[in-house]
N, C-alpha and C positions, 0 to 999 in steps of 0.2 A: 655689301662691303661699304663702310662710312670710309671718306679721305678726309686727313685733316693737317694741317701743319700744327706742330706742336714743337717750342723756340726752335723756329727756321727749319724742322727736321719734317717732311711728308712720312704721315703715318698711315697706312691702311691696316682697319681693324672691323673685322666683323661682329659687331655689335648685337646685344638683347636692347630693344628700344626701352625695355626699363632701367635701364644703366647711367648714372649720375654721369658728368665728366669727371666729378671727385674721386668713382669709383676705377674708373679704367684712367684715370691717371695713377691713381696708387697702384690697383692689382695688375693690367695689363701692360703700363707704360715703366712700370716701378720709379713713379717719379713722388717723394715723399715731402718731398719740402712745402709742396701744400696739405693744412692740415684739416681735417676734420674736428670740428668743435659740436657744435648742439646740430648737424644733420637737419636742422630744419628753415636754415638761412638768414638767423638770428643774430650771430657772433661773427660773420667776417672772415673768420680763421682761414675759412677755405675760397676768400679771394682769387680769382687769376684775370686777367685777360683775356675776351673774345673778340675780334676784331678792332684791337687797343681800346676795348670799353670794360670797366669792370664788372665779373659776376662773380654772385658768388655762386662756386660750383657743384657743392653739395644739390643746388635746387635746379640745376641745369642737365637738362638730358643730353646726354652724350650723342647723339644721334643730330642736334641742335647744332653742333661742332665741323658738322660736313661741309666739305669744302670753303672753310673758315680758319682763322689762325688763332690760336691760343698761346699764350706767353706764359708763364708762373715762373718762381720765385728762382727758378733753377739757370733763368737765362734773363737773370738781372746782373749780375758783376758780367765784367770783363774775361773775355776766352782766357787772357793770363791773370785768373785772378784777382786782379781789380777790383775792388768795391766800388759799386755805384755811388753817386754822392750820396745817397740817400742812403743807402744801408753804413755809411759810415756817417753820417750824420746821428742815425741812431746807437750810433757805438757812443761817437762824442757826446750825447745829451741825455745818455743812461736812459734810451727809449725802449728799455728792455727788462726785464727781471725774468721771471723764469723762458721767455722766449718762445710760447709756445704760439703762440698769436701774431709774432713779429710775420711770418711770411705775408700771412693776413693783410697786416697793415702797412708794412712796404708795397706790397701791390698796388692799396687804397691811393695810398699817399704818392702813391707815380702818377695814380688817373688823376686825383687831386690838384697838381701840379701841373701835367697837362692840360688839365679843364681849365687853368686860371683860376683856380679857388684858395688862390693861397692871397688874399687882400688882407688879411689880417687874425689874429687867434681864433675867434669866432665864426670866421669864415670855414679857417680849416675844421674846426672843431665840427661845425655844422654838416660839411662833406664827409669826414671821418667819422659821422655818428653809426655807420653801421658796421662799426667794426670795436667788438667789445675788448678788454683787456681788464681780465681777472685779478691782477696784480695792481694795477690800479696807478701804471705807468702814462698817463697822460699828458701830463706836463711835459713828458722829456719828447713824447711822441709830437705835439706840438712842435714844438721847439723846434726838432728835426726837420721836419716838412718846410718850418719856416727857414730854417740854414738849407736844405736844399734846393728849396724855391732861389735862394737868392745866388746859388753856383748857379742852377741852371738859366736862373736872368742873365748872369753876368757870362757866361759861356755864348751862350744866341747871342748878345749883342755887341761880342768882342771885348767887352770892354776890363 
């Protein structure tokens, strides 16, 4: 029996040690807001959090997750709903088109922002290189990171 917290919630799950976390988030947890893109940990799609650090999950064994915390896309807003700044950051900066990659790079863009990589477009650019977008929204994705960098400065520091 693996434990694991998955957003705030202990999960005990008897695991196949060949089981992604991507996979037993989708099929045993039905948690879908992480997506699976190219399965070979390419594309980012399938971003989450392991101990507030990003993976991406498709390449992550599930069995890796024991007694460990996991976050993904589902317990990023607020219990009422709330958008985090950053997922409305990406509303405001059209950091979206078909949306299939946004959980992806919301996830990115929160480690990004924690890590302090947000010095400048380049910066972000450089940290968010591992998270592809088909659409070829980047600009707005930019953009985003950098408007929520600058709530989340201005929030820490009272100011």
């Amino acid at each position: 029996m693996t434990t694991f917290i998955v957003n705030g919630q202990k999960v005990d799950v008897d695991l196949d040690p060949r089981e992604s976390l991507l996979d037993v988030l989708h099929g045993r947890l039905q948690l879908f807001g992480t997506k699976k893109g190219c399965d070979h940990g390419q594309c980012g799609a399938c971003t989450v959090h392991l101990d507030g650090r990003r993976v991406v999950s498709c390449l992550t064994m599930a069995v890796q997750a024991d007694e460990r915390e996991v976050r993904t896309i589902e317990d990023v807003a607020a219990e009422d709903g709330t958008l985090h700044p950053l997922q409305q950051a990406f509303i405001d900066n059209d950091a979206m088109q078909c949306g299939y990659c946004t959980p992806g790079q919301i996830m990115s863009g929160l480690a990004c922002i924690a890590e302090g990589h947000t010095g400048g477009d380049d910066e972000i650019r450089e940290h968010m290189s591992g998270n592809l977008c088909r659409c070829g929204a980047y600009v707005g994705i930019v953009a985003a990171i950098r408007q929520a960098a600058g709530q989340t400065a201005t929030r820490q520091t009272g100011a």
